[in-house]
C-alpha positions in Angstrom: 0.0 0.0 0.0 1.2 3.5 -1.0 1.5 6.3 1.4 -1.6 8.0 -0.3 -3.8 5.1 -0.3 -3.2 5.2 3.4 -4.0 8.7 3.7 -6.8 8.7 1.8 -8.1 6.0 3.3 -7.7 7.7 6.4 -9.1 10.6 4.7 -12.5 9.0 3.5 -13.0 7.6 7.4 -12.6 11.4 8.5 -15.2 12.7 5.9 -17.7 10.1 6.3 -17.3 10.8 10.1 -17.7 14.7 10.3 -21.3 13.7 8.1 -24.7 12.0 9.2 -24.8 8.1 9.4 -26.3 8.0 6.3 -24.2 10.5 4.3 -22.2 9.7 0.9 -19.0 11.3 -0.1 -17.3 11.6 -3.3 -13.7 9.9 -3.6 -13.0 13.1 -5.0 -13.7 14.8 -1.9 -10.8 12.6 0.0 -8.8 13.6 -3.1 -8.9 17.1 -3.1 -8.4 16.9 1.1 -4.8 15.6 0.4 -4.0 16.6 -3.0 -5.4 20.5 -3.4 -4.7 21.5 -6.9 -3.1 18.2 -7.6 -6.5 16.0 -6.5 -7.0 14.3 -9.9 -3.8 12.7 -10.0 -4.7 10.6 -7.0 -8.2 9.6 -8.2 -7.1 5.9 -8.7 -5.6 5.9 -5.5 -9.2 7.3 -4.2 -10.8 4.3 -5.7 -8.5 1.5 -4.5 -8.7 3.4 -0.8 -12.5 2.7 -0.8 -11.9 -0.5 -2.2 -9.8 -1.7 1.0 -12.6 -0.1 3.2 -14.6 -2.2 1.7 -12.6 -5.0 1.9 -12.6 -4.5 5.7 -15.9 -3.8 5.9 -16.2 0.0 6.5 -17.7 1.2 3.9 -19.7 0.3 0.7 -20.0 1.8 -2.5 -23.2 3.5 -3.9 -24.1 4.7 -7.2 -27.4 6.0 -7.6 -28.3 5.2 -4.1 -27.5 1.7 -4.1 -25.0 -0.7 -3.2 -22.6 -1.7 -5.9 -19.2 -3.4 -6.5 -16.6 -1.6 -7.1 -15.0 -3.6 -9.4 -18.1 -3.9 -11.5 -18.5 -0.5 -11.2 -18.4 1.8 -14.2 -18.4 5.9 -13.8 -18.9 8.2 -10.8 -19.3 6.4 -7.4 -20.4 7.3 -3.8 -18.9 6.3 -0.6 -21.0 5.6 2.8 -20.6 4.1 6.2 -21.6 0.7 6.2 -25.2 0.8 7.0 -26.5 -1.2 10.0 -28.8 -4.2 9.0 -32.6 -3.4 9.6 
């Protein structure tokens, strides 16, 4: 793992935490947080960061309000809190 995956994996927890339960963020958002003007460059490294938190179960991966893969996934994405069952 890079040092920016780990930031902006750390990154995305921080977002998703200052927001409501429910709340979705962009990985763009964790992108520009770290990489100001830079942010595009570290869009892949956005995407693999949300794919580890969903490999450990923090997170899951919306698009149009529901839950997708990621690797399936094709265009923008969301990023949320794992939702509680019920």
């Amino acid at each position: 793992m890079t040092d920016s995956v780990a930031r902006l994996e750390a990154t995305i927890r921080d977002l998703l935490a200052q927001r409501a339960a429910t709340a979705t963020i962009c990985p763009s958002d964790a992108a520009r947080a770290i990489g100001g003007d830079e942010w595009r460059g570290l869009m892949d490294d956005a995407r693999t960061a949300a794919g580890r938190l969903v490999g450990s179960g923090e997170v899951e991966i919306t698009q149009g309000g529901v839950v997708v893969d990621l690797s399936s996934a094709r265009g923008p994405i969301r990023i949320r809190s794992v939702q509680p069952p019920g």
